[in-house]
N, C-alpha and C positions, 0 to 999 in steps of 0.2 A: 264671440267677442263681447255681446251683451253682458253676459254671463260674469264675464271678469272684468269687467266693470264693475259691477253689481258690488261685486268681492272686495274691490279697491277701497268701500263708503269710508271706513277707521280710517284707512288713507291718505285720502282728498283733504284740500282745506275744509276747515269747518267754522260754520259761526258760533260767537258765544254762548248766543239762545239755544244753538239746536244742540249745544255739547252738553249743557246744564240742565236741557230736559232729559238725557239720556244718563245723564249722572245721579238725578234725583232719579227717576226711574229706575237702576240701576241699585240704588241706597235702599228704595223703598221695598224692593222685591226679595232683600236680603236685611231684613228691621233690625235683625239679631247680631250679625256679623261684625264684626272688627276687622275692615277691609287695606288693607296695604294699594299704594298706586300702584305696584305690579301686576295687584289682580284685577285690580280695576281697568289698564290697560290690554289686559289678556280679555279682560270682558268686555270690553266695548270691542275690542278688535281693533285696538290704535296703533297702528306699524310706524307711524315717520315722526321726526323728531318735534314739530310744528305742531302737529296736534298732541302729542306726548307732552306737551309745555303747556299748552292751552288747559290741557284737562289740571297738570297740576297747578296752574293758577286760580281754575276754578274753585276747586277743592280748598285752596289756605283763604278763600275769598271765602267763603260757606264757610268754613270754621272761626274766621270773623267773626262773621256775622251771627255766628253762634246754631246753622241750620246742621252743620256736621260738630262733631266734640270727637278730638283725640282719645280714644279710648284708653291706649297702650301707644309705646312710643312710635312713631311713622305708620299706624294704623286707626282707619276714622270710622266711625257710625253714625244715623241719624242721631240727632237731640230730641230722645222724648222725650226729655224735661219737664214737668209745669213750671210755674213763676215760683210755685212754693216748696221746699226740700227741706229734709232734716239731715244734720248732721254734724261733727264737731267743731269745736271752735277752737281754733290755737290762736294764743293772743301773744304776740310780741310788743317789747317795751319800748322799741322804737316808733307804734303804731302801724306798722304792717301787720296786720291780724288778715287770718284768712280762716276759710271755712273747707272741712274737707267732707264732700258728702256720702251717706250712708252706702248709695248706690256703687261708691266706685267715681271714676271722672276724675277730672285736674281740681285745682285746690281753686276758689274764688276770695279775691280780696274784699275782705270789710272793714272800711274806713274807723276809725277810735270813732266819729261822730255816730256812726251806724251800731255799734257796738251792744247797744244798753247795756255797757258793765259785763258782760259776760267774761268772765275767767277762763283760763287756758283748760282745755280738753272739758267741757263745758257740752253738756248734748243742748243745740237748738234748732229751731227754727227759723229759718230767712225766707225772705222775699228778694227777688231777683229784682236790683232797680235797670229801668230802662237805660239802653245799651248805646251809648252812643260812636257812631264811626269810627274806627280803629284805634278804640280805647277797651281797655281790658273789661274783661265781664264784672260787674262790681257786685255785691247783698247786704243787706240790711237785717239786722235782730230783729226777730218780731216778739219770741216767745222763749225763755229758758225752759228746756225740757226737763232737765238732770244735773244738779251741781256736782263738779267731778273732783273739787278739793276747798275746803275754804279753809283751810289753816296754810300759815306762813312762819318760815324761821326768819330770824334777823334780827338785829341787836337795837337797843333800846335808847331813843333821845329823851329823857325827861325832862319839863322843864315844868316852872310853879305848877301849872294848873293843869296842863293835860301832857300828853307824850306822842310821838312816833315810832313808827317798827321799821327801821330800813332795810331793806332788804337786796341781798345781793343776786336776785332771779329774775334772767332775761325775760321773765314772762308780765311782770307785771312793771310799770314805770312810774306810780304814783305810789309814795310812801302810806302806810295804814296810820290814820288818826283813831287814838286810843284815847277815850277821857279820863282824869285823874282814880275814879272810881271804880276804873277797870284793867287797872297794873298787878290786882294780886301780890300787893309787895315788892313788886319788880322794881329796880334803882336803874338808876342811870350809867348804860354799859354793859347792861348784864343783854343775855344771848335768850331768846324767848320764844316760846310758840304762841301762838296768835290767830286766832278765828277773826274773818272777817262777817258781820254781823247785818252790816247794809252798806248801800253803796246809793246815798240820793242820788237823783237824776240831775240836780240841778251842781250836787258837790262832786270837787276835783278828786276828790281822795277817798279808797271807802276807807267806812267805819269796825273799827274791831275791839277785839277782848284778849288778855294774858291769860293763855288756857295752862298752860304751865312754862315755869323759870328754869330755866338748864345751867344758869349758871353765868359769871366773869366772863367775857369774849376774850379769848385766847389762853383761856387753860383747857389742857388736853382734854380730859373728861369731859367740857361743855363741849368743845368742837367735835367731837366724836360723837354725840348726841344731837349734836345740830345736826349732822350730815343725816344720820338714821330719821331724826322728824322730818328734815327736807323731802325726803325719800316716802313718808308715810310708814317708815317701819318703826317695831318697836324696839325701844331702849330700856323698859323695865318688865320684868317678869309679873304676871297678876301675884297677888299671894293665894288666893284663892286654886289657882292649877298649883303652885306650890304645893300647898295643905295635901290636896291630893293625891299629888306624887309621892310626899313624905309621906301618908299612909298607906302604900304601897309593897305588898311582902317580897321580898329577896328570897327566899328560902326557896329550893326545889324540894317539889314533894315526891312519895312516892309514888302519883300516878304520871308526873313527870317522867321522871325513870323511866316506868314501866313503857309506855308509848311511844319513849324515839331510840333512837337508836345511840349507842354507847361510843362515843369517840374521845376518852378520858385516857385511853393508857396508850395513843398514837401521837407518833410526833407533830406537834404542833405550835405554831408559834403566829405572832402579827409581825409585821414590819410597816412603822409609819413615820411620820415626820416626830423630831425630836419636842417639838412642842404640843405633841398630839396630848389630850386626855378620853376622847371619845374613839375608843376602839371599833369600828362598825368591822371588820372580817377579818378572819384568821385562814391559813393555810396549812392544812394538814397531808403529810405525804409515808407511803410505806411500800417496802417492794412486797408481789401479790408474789411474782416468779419471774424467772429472769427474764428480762426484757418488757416485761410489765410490771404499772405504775397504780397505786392509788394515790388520787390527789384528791382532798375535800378542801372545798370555796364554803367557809362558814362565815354567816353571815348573823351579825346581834337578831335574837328573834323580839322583834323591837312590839309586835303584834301581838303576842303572847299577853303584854302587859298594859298594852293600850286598846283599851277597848274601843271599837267605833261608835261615835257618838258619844260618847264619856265627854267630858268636862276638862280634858288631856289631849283628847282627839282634838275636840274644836278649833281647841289653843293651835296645835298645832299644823292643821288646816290651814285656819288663817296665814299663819308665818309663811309656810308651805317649803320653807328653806332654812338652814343657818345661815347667817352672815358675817361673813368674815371679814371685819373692819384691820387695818394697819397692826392694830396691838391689842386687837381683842375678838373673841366671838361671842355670836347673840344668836344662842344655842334656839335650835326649833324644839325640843324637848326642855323640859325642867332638868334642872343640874343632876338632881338625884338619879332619873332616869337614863340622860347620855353619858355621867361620868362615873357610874358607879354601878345600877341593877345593870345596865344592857352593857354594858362596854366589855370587852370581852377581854380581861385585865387578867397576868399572868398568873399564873398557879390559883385561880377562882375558879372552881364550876359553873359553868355559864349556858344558858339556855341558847341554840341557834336553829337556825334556818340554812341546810345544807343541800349545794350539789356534787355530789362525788363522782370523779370520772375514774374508769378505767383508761387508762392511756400507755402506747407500747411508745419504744426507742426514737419512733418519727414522729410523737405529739399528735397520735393519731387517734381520736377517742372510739374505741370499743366497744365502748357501755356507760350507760350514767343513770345517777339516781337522785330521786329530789325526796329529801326528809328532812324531819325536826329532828335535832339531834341534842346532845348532851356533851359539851366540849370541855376541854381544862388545859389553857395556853401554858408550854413548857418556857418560854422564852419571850418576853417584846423587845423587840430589835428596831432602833432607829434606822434610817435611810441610810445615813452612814455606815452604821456598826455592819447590815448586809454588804453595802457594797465594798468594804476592807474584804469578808470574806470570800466576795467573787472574782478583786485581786490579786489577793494574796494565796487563796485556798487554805487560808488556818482559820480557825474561831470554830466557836458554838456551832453542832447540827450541822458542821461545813457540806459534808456528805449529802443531807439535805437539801440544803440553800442551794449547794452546786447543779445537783439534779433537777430542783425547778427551774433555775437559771437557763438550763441548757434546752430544757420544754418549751421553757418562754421564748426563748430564743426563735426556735423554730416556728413555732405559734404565730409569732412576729412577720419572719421571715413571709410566712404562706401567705397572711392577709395583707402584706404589702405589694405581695405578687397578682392578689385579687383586685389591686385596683384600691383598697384604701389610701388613704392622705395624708403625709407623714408631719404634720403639723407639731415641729418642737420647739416652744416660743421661750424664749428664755427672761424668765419674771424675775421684777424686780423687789425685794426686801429690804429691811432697814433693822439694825441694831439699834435700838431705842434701851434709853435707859428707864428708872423708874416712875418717874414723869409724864412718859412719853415721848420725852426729846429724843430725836432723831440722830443717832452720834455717828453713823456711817452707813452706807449701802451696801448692798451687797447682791450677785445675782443666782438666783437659783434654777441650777440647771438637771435637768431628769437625764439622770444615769442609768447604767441596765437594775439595778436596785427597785428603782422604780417605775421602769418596764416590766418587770418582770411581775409586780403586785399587778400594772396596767393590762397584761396579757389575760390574767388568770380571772380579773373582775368581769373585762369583756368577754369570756369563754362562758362565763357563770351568766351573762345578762342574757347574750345570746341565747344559751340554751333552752331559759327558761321562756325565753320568746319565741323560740322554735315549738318548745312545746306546748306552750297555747296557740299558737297562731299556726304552725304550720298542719291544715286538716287535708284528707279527701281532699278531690275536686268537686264532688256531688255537697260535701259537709260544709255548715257552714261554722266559722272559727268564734267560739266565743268573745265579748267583751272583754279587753284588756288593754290596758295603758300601755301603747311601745312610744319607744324615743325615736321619732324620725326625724329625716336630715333630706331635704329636697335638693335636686340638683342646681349646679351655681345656673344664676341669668346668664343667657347669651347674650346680654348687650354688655355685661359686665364683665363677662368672659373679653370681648374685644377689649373692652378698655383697658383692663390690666395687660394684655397682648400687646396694646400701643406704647403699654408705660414703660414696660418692661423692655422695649427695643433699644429706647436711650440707654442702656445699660448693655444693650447686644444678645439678651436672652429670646427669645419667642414658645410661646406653647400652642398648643391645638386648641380652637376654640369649637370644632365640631367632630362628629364620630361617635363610637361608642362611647358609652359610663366609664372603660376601661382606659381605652383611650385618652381619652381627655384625664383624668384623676393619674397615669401613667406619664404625662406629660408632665403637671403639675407638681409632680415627683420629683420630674425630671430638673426642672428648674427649682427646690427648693434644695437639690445635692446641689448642685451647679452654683447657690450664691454663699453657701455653706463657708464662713469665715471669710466671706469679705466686706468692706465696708458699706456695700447696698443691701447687704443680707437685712436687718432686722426691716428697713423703709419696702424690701419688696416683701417679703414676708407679711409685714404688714395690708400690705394693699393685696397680697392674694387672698387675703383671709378676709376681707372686708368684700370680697368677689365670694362668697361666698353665701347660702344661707343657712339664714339660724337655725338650730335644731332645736326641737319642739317635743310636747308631750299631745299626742290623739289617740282615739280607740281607732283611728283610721289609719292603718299599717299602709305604708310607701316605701317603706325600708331605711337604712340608712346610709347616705351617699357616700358620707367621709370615711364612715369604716368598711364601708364595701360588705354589709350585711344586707341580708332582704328583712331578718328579724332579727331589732335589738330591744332591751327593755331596760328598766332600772330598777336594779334589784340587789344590788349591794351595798346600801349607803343608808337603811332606814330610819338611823340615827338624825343624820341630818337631812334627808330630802323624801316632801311627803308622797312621789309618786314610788317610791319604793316603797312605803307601808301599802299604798293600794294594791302594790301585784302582790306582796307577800297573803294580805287576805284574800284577794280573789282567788292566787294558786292555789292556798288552802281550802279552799270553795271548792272549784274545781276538781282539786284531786282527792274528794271526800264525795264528787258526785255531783254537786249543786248544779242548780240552771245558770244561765247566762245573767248577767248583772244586768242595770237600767245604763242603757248605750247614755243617755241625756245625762243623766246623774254623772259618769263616768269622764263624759268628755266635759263636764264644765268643771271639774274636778283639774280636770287636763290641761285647760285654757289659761284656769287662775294658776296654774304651776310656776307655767310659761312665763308668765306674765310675772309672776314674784322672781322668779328666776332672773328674768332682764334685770328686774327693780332694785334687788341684792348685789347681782353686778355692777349698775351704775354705781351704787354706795360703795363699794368695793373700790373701783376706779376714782371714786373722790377724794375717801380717806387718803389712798395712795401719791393724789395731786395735792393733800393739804400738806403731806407728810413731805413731799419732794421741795413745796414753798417756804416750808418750815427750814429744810435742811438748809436750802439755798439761801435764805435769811443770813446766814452765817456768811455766805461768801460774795458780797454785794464787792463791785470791782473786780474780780475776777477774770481770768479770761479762760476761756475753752476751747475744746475744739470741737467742731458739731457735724451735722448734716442736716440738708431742709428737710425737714418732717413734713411740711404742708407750705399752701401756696393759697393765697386769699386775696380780695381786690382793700384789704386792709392793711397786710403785711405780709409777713413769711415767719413759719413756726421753723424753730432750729431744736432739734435734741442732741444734747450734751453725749459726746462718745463715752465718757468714761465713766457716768451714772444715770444715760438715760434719762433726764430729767429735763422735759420741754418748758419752750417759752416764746415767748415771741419779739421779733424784731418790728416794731410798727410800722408802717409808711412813710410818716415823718423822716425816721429815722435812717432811711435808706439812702442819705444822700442827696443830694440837689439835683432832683430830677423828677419830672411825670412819668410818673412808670404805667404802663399799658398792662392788663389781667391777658393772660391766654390761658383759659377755661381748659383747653382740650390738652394744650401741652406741659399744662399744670406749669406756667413760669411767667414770672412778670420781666417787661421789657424798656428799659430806661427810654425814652423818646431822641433827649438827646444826646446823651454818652452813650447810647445800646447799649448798658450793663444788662447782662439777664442773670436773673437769681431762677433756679429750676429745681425743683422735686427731687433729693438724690444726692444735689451739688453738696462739697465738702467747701464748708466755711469755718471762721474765726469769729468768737462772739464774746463781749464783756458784762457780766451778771450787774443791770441799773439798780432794778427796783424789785422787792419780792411782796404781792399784796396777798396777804392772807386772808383775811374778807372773803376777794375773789378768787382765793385760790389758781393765784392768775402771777407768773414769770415775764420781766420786764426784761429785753437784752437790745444793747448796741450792739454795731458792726464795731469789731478790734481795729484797732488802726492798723 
């Protein structure tokens, strides 16, 4: 009887003291852990509901108090904290500025007075001020580590004697004071970039300089370059990597020739978008014997010409991307080199970087080989002009076209069945005229045209990822850049599973990689042309994570690869000139590259990668504020795109072009936020606006500034 008693102790009532020394004991004997109350309750041995409440009470009482920290969401750790931490500083202009620290942990607010000036993403130092009862954890600036931007775009207030830069970035909320002597010729209006220079302690506003004038605010060229310095990218070419590019020989020589292999008298052709000039691969195909295929994935040998370390190379380093702005690109190579030596342009001899497969009747590869080669394109084919020929079955090389078509196909077929993620997002363009004005939209949708390019780049990225990375189990795999893609969160996975119900859909949020990515399939057939399609679309893909460049292979989730890499495109993207030289390294013999060197290489990619896509995404929001400029009163028909304790965003069914309805404007009523079911709730009409709903909106106000859409509710 003793005995189960003994058993009962989790059990029994317990005091607060004696539960809190078994919970800090408990914390302490596990420093490291990020503990969930399940295991906490599995560890103490807590069965009944009473003590089960008591312990979670203690626990959000200790993370008050700052003895435990939320490490990951509904799991806690001790706080080894000191008073003192380094780490970033995000500044909003509303003055909630917080700090987010190096170690990891939740984000700490620091008050504008706490601040000393620190700028947004700003490495510093804080001190943790004393904490008082159930008031959030607050810190204080002690020391700037690292300045993370001091220039600013914004347009220019002059007046006699000195000037302003206003600017339209949620990060900072005190305008820059520029003195007469530091306008650079800047007039009143014009669009500017602007170094901030000091910021006294005692002054409201810091101080800056006109590093350069972009131009009138509101002519296209200025605003296209505003967005690129906003961004910190560039908008003019050196002349100096110019010079060098133009001294640059075109010619193949005869030791060219002699050393690769000869793919001049086989069928070959590009197929790109009609406004391409930068050819990066060509596809070449021939029957070996019946039933088997040669296909060659040529690829610009962009390395041939760019040496590492060169004065071409850095340039292009740095960029580490093209960017593709609304009605322009801002080429990672010099013009000479992406649109003319390396572009693999039709009836020119052109130096490449090839993998040739053999492939029979089921897209089944046989054999493959990886060479430098010597190509001469019979044909360039727009998107369109292919996909007439897989229509219709007439045109140029149809024989051809058809044949890869039907590869592709299959190709398709397998890795959809592996579990990849059929993500077909349909993007928005704009006919602009010569100006830039925006004269119409239009949407651009991927047809088997260009699956079928999609098929053959990823069979070529793979392979060449297989063949570095996949060694032996004793061998260890060289250094090389793959593109991985880590699996979606599981707390994201639920949420989109919640969102997706009001609509009547559900997926699997556990199981296998197949499973799960089989599901997600499953629900992107299933909204396929109805009106919640682009809004769920959207939020599955935001459940998702971003793919990335590491020498740390994890493989790739969405395509259902274990090795993918990037290796068709080294025109514009610089982790493809990295594997084209390593491969060449490699398959000449060479040791393994500097892992350090490689992966920071890898980091900065990533990282221009986001940077270019933000810019990408802006142009396209100035582009859409511009359009809609034109049609102020209007009425549309939409759906809520988003849901905020500010208002509700609606995007326009027939051009995709968001905006928002503000709060104000919703009507005579306190509306209530519900976070979780993404919908505001009128208090005393119950009107609910929700995530999904189909509404009526009338176009107010279009600010271009902020690239910001003003809409009423329609009567």
């Amino acid at each position: 009887m003793a005995k189960n008693k003994k058993e009962k102790k989790g059990g029994k009532r317990m005091k607060k003291k004696e539960m809190s020394e078994l919970i800090i004991n408990y914390f302490r004997n596990k420093p490291t852990e990020a503990i969930s109350l399940k295991q906490l309750f599995l560890g103490l041995k807590l069965t009944t509901h009473p003590t089960k409440m008591l312990c979670t009470d203690i626990v959000k009482d200790m993370a008050e108090d700052n003895f435990l920290i939320e490490a990951e969401k509904g799991r806690w750790k001790l706080n080894d904290r000191g008073q003192i931490m380094t780490g970033t500083f995000i500044r909003k202009s509303n003055g909630k500025n917080s700090f987010i620290p190096d170690d990891g942990g939740e984000p700490i607010f620091i008050a504008e007075r706490n601040s000393a000036h620190a700028m947004n993403n700003d490495k510093v130092k804080i001190s943790l001020c004393a904490k008082c009862k159930k008031q959030k954890i607050e810190g204080q600036v002690i020391e700037i580590l690292d300045r993370a931007k001091a220039t600013f775009v914004g347009t220019l207030k002059v007046s006699k004697n000195y000037a302003f830069l206003i600017t339209e970035t949620s990060t900072l909320a005190n305008d820059i004071f520029i003195p007469k002597e530091k306008l650079k010729g800047a007039k009143n209006g014009d669009k500017a970039v602007v170094k901030i220079t000091e910021w006294p302690d005692e002054a409201k506003n810091p101080f800056g300089e006109v590093i350069d004038v972009l131009g009138q605010a509101g002519e296209n060229n200025t605003e296209m370059h505003a967005i690129l310095a906003e961004y910190g990218l560039p908008y003019t070419y050196p002349q100096s990597v110019e010079a060098a590019a133009e001294k640059l020989s075109a010619e193949i020589t005869k030791e060219d020739y002699a050393e690769r292999e000869d793919f001049r008298n086989i069928t070959t052709f590009t197929i790109d978008p009609k406004d391409a000039k930068d050819f990066d691969d060509a596809l070449s195909i021939r029957q070996l014997k019946p039933g088997l295929w040669e296909v060659g994935v040529h690829i610009a040998d962009v390395s041939h010409y760019v040496k590492e370390g060169g004065i071409i190379d850095k340039e292009a380093l740095k960029r580490a991307t093209s960017v593709y702005l609304v009605d322009r690109t801002i080429p990672m190579l010099p013009e000479r080199l992406c649109n003319f030596i390396c572009s693999l342009r039709p009836n020119e001899e052109k130096l490449a970087y090839s993998v040739i497969f053999d492939m029979n009747e089921k897209a089944e590869v046989k054999d493959y080989r990886i060479r430098h080669t010597v190509i001469k394109s019979d044909r360039r084919f727009t998107y369109e002009e292919a996909q007439n020929i897989i229509e219709t079955g007439q045109g140029d090389f149809k024989e051809e076209v058809l044949e890869l078509n039907k590869l592709a196909q299959i190709l398709r077929e397998k890795r959809l069945a592996a579990g990849a993620i059929d993500f077909d997002r349909c993007e928005v363009r704009f006919e602009i005229d010569e100006k830039g004005k925006p004269l119409s939209v239009y949407f651009k949708q991927s047809k088997e045209a260009n699956k079928l390019i999609e098929e053959f780049m990823l069979l070529a990225n793979r392979t060449v990822a297989e063949h570095i990375g996949k060694v032996p189990k004793n061998k260890k795999a060289k250094v090389f850049p793959y593109r991985i893609h880590d699996l979606p969160d599981p707390d994201k996975l639920d949420n989109l599973n919640q969102f997706i119900a009001r609509f009547g859909y559900k997926i699997r949020t556990s199981g296998t990689k197949t499973e799960v990515s089989k599901s997600i399939n499953r629900l992107l057939k299933d909204v396929n042309g109805k009106g919640e399609q682009n809004l769920v679309e959207t939020v599955s893909l935001r459940s998702m994570q971003k793919a990335r460049y590491s020498i740390h292979n994890i493989g790739h989730y969405g395509l259902a690869f274990d090795y993918y890499t990037h290796f068709t495109s080294p025109i514009r993207r610089y982790p493809d000139l990295m594997v084209h030289r390593l491969l060449t390294r490699y398959l000449d013999g060479g040791r393994s590259a500097q892992a350090d060197k490689y992966e920071s290489m890898c980091e900065h990619s990533s990282a221009m990668e986001q940077t270019a896509a933000s810019a990408e995404r802006a142009s396209i929001k100035y582009k859409q504020v511009e359009f809609m400029s034109d049609h102020i009163g209007t009425v549309y028909e939409g759906v809520i795109s988003g849901v905020t304790e500010w208002g509700i965003y609606v995007e326009i069914n027939e051009n995709k072009c968001e905006g928002m309805v503000a709060m104000r404007d919703l009507g005579n009523d306190y509306y209530e936020f519900d976070e979780k079911n993404y919908c505001l709730i009128g208090r005393r009409y119950h009107q609910k606006f929700s995530l999904g709903d189909a509404i009526k909106i009338k176009v107010a106000r279009a600010n271009l500034e902020k690239k910001q859409l003003d809409f009423v509710l329609a009567e």
